[in-house]
C-alpha positions in Angstrom: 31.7 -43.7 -38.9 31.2 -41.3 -35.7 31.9 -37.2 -36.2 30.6 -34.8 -33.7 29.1 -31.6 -35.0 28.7 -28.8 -32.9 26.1 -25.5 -32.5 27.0 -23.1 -34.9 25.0 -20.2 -33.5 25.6 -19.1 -30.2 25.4 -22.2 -28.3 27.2 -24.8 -27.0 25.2 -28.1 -27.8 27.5 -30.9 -29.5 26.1 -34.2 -30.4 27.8 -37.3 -31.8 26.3 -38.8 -34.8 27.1 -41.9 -37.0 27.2 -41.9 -40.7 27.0 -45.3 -42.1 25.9 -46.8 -45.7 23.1 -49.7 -45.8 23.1 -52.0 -48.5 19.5 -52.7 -48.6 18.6 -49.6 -49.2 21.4 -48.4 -50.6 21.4 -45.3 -48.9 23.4 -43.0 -46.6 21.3 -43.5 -43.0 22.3 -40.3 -40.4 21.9 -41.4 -36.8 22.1 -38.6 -34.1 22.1 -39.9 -30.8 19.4 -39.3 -28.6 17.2 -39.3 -31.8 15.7 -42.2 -33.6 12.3 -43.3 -35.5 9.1 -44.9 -34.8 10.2 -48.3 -35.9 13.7 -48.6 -34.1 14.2 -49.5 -30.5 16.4 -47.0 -28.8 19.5 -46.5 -29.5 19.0 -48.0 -33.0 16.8 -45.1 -35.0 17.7 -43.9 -38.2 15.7 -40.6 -39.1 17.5 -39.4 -42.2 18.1 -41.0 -45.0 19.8 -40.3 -48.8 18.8 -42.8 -51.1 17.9 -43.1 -55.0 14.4 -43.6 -55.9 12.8 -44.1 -59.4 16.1 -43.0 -60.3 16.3 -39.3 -58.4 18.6 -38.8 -55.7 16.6 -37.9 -52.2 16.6 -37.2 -48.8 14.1 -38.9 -46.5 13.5 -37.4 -43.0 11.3 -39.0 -40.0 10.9 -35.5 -38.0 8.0 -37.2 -35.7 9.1 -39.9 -33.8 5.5 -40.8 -33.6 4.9 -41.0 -36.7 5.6 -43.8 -38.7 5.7 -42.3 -41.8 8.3 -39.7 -43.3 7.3 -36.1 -42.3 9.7 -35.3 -45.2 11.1 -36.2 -48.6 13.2 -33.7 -50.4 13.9 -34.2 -54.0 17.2 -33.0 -55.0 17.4 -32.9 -58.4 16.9 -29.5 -58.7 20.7 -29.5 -56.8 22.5 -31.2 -60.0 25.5 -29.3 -61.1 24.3 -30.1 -64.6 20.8 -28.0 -64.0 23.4 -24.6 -62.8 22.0 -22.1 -65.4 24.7 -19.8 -66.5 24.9 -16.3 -65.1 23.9 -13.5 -67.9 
C-alpha cells in the first residue's frame, strides 16, 4: 500500500511511502522512498519497522544508513490503553 504524506510545518516537501506487512517478521515495515538501510539495495530499504518481540510491541528504526545496526528501538508498552491511569 502507497500513501503520500506531506510537510506539516511550513514546507512543501511530499514523499510517497509504502506500508506493507512481512510475514517473516511479522511486522509492519515503513519504506519512504529515497531512504532505505544498510542491508538493502536501493530502492529496496526498509528502515522502520513495528514488530512484537519477547512479547512487547516495538518500533525498530535504522536512522544511519551506515550503520547496520538499529540506531533505535522504542518500546511501546508504556502506550497500552490498559496502563492510562485515571485522572484524579
Amino acid at each position: 500500500m502507497y500513501t503520500t504524506i506531506k510537510e506539516v510545518s511550513d514546507g512543501d516537501r511530499a514523499l510517497n511511502v509504502s506500508v506493507k506487512p512481512v510475514i517473516d517478521y511479522r511486522g509492519v515495515l515503513v519504506c519512504p522512498d529515497g531512504y532505505g538501510d544498510h542491508c538493502s539495495a536501493d530502492g529496496k530499504g526498509e528502515p522502520v519497522l513495528l514488530e512484537i518481540c519477547e512479547g512487547k510491541l516495538r518500533l525498530v528504526i535504522w536512522g544511519d544508513i551506515n550503520q547496520e545496526d538499529p540506531t533505535h528501538i522504542i518500546d511501546l508498552e508504556g502506550a497500552r490503553e490498559d496502563k492510562r491511569k485515571d485522572e484524579p
